[in-house]
C-alpha positions as CSV (number, residue, x, y, z in Angstrom):
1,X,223.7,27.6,69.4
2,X,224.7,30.9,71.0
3,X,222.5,33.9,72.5
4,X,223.6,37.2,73.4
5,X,221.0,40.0,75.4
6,X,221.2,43.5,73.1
7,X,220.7,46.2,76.3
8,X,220.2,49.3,73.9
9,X,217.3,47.1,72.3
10,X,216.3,44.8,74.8
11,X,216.2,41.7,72.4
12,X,217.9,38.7,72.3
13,X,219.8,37.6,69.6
14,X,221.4,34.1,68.2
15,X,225.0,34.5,67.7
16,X,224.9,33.8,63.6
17,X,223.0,37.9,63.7
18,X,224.4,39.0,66.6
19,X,225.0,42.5,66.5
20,X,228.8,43.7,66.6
21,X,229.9,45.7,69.7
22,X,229.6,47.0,73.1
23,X,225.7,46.7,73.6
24,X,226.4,42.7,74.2
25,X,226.0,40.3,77.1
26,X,227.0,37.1,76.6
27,X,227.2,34.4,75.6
28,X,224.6,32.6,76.7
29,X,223.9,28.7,75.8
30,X,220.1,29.6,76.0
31,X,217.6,32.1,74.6
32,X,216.0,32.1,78.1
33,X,219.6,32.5,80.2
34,X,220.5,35.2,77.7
35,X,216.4,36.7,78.7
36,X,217.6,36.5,81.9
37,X,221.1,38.8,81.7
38,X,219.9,41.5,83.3
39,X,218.5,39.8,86.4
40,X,221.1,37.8,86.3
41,X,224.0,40.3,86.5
42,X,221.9,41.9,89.2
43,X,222.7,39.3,91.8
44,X,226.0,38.9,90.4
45,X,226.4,42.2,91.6
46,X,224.6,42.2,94.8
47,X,226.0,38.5,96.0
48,X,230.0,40.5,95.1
49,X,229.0,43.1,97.1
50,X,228.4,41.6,99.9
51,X,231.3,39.3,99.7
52,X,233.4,42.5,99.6
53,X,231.1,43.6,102.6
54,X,232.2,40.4,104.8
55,X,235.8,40.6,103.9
56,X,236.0,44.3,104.8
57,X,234.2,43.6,108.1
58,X,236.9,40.4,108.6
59,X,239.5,42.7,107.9
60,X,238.4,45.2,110.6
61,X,238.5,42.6,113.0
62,X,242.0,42.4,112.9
63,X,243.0,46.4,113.7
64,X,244.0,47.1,116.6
C-alpha cells in the first residue's frame, strides 16, 4: 500500500482515497515515512544546502 502526507490538512492518506492534486507529498511505502514528510523534506533541504555550500566554497578556491 501507498501513503501520501496532505500539507493543507496535515493527514495522511492511503493512496486508494488520496486526494487529487497539488497538496500531496509522496508516495510513501509507510503511513509513518509519509508522517514523517515534513521532517523529512526538512533535511533534504538542509543536507542540499549545504552541499551547494561546499561546492561554492570549492569553486572559490580555484579564482585567482
Amino acid at each position: 500500500m501507498t501513503f501520501w502526507y496532505n500539507v493543507r490538512t496535515g493527514q495522511v492518506e492511503p493512496d486508494e482515497t488520496k486526494s487529487a492534486g497539488e497538496n500531496l507529498m509522496g508516495p510513501y511505502e509507510t503511513r509513518e515515512e509519509a508522517q514523517r514528510a515534513l521532517e523529512t523534506a526538512k533535511e533534504k533541504t538542509e543536507a542540499w544546502d549545504e552541499e551547494d555550500r561546499e561546492y561554492n566554497e570549492w569553486g572559490e578556491g580555484e579564482k585567482s
